[in-house]
Structure formats: structure tokens, C-alpha cells
C-alpha positions as CSV (number, residue, x, y, z in Angstrom):
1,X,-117.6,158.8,99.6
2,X,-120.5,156.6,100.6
3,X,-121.3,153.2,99.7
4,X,-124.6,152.5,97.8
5,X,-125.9,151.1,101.1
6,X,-125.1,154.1,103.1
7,X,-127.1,155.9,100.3
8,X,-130.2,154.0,100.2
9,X,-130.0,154.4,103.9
10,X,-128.0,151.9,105.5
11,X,-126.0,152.3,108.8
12,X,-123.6,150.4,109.7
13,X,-122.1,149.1,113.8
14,X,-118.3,149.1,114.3
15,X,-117.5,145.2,115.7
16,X,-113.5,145.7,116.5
17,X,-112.1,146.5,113.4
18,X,-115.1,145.9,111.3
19,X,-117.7,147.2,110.0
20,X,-121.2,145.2,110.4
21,X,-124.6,146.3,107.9
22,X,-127.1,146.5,110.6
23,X,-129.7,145.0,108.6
24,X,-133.5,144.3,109.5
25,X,-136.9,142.4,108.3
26,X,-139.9,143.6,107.7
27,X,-143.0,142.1,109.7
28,X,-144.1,139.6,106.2
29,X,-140.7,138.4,106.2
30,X,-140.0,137.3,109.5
31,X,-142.5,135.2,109.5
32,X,-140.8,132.4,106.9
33,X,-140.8,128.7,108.0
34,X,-138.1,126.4,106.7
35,X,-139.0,123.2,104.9
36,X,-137.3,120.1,105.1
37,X,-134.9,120.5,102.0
38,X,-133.7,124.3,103.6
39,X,-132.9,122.9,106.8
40,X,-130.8,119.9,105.1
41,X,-128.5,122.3,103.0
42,X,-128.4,124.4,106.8
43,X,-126.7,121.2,107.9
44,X,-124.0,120.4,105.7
């Protein structure tokens, strides 16, 4: 059976015994910069 990912088609990379979403943005999103109050929660 797959996963909902896997059906919306998702693949996924074995890491050892796990099993890691390989997961990508699109152009538009790549491009977001972090304010000041996003970088202070990155740090706590």
C-alpha cells in the first residue's frame, strides 16, 4: 500500500534504516529571506 505522498508523487531515499521524503522548492520559493523575528525563534 502506498502512502498519500507516494501517491501524489513523492519518492523517498533510504538513510540506514530510514526512510527520508526527498522533498524540493520550486523557483518562487527559494527565494524567501528571513526577517529578524524568524531568525530569533531559529536560535532558541
Amino acid at each position: 500500500m502506498k502512502s498519500s505522498f507516494e501517491q501524489n508523487g513523492g519518492t523517498y531515499r533510504q538513510v540506514g534504516d530510514f526512510n527520508i521524503p526527498n522533498l524540493t522548492l520550486s523557483p518562487e520559493e527559494s527565494n524567501i529571506t528571513l526577517g529578524r523575528w524568524t531568525l530569533t525563534d531559529l536560535n532558541r
